[in-house]
N, C-alpha and C positions, 0 to 999 in steps of 0.2 A: 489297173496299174499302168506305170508310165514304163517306155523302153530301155529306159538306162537303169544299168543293173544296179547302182547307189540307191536309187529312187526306190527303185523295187525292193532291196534288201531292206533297206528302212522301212517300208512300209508294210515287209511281213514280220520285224521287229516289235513294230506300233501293235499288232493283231496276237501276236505273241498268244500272249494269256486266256485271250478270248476262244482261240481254236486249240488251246488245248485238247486233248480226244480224239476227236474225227480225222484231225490232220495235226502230226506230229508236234508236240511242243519243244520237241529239242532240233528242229528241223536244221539251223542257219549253225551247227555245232562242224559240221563237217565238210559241209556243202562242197564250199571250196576248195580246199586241199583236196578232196576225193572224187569229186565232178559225180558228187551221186543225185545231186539236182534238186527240186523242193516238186510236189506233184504238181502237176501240168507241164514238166520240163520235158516229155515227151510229147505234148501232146500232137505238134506237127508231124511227128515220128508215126504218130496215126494218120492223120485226118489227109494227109497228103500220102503220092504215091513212091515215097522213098524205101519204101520199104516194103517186098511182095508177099511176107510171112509172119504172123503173128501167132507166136508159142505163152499159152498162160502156164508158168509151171504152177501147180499146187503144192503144196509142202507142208505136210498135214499131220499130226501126232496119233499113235492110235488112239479107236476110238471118237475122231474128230475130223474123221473125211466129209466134204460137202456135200452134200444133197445133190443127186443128179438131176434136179429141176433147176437149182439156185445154180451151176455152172452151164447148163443148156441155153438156162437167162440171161448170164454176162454173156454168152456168144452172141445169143441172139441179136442183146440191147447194142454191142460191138461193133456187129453187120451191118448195124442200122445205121450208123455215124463213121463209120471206118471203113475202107474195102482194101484187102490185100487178096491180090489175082492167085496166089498160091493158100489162100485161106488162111485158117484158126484153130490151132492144134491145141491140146491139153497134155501135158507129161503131168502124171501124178506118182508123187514120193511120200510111202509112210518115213518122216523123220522123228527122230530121237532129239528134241531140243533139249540144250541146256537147260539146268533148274533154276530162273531168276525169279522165281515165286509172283510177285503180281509182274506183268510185262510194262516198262515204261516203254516210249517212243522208242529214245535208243538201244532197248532191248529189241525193239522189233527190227532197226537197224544192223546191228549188230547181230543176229540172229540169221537174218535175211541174207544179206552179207554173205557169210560165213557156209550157208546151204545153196546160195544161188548156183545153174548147174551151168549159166555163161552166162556172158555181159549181156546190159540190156539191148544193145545196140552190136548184133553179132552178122555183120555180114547186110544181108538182104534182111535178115529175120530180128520183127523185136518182139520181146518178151518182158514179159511182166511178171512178176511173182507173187503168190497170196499164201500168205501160211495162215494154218489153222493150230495154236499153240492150245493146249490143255487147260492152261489156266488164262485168268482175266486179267484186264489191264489195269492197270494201277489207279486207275480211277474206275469205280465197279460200275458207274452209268453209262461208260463206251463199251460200245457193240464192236466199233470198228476202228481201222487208224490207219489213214493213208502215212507212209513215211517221209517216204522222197519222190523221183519221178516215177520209179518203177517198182516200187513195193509197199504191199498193205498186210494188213493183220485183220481176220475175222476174230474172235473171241467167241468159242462154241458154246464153253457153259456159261457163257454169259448171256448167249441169245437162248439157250436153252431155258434160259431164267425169263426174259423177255416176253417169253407165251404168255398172251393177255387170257384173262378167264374166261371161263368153257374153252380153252385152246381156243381163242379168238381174237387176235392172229395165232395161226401156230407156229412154232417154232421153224418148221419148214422155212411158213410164209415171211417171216423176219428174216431169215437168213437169205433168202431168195432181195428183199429190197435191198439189205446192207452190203451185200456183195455188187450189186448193180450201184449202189449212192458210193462205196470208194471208189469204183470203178472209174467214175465221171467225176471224183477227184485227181483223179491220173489224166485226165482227159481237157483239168483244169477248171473244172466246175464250180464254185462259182467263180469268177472275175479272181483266180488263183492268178494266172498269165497274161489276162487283159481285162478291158474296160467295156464290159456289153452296151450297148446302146439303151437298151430294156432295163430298166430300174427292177427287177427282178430278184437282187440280193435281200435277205433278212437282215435289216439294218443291225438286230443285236446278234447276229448269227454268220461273221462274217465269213464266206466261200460256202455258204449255203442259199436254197431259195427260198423266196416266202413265199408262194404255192404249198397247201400240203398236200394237192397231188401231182408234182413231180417227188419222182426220187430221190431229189436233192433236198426238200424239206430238209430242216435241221434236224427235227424230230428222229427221223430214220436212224441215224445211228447211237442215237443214247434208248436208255428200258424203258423214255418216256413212249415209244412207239406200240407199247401194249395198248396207250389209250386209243389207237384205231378199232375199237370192239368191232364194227362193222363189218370187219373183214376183207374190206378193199383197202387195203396195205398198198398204196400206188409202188411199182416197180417199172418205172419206165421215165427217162425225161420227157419233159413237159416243150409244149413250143415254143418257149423263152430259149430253153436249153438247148434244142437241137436249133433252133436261130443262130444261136454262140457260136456253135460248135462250124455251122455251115459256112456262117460271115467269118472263123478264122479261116476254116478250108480256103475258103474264096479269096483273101487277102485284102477284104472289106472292113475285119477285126484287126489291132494291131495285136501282137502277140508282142511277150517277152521272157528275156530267163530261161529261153530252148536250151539243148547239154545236146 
């Protein structure tokens, strides 16, 4: 994407319909009036040292807490691409969500919103938010759905659904990638905020990668990701990805659309 905010709006306008699911389709509804940003609008809020504390709140419905491997793994994949000198904390909240029966984007917005426990940008500290709602998204093939800059949506019985047979992948191991692939949509993944150098985008899968072993594979967040039988569910970016990520750190990437 190019730096002038016209440029970029329109051209997540153009992508619209395409990223449905993964990354919110109602994204550009509120942006501006409410500085809640599109995902990657934090991602300098990472990768640089503005900030010495990073809080993922969970916000999660009974019965729908995550996996303490698949939140070990977003620290971990974090560590790897992000350093805050004061580390990586976890608040987790069983929440009581509203009943909007399937969740659209701006249900997860609206939602998010409404349970966040402080802004994403609170001081020294940012935070991010992941809730895990009960039910699925309004389209029953998203696993996952980055919103804005700072908030995603796991869909639990829907990756519950996602176990490939013999449990291979298991449900675990799904929820374990999908929570790492929004992640690196918050992070701006694919060419969400900039122009990688690396032709590394899936042309028809646009802010994902064609590798299907990175994370970012488009695969990972819809139920086509059962067809991994093998069992090597990749959960980690790939060297295109952490390139991205380094050359924005570095100010070799142009970044745009920061909040």
């Amino acid at each position: 994407m190019h730096s002038r905010p016209l440029i970029v709006l329109l051209s997540i306008l153009l992508f619209t319909p395409v990223l449905s699911g993964c990354i919110g389709d109602e994204i550009l509804d509120d942006v501006i009036p409410q500085l809640k940003g599109i995902p990657g609008g934090l991602t300098m809020a990472c990768l640089t040292d503005s900030h010495d504390k990073m809080v993922l709140e969970i916000d999660y419905e009974a019965g729908y807490k995550p996996e303490t491997s698949s939140t070990d793994l977003l620290k971990q994949r974090i560590s790897e691409v992000c350093s805050f000198s004061k580390g990586i904390s976890f608040e987790f909240t069983e929440t009581d969500f509203a009943d909007v029966g399937t969740w659209s984007a701006d249900d997860v917005r609206e939602q998010g919103w409404a349970n966040k426990q402080a802004d994403p940008t609170s001081g020294k500290t940012l935070r991010w938010q992941l809730i895990f709602p009960a039910e699925s998204n309004d389209d029953d093939n998203v696993l996952g759905v980055a919103v804005d800059a700072s908030t995603i949506a796991i869909f639990g019985e829907s990756v519950d659904d996602a176990a490939g047979f013999l449990n291979r992948p298991s449900a675990e191991e799904v929820e374990n990638s999908v929570i790492v692939h929004e992640a690196g949509h918050l992070l701006g993944l694919v060419n969400l905020v900039y122009t990688s150098p690396v032709d590394h985008e899936a042309s028809d899968k646009p802010g994902h990668s064609n590798n299907e072993d990175s994370v970012m594979y488009w695969a990972i967040e819809s139920v086509t990701v059962a067809n991994f039988i093998s069992g090597d569910l990749p959960n980690e970016f790939d060297q295109d990805d952490k390139d991205d990520l380094a050359g924005l750190a570095a100010g070799t990437i142009e970044v745009s659309n920061q909040i």
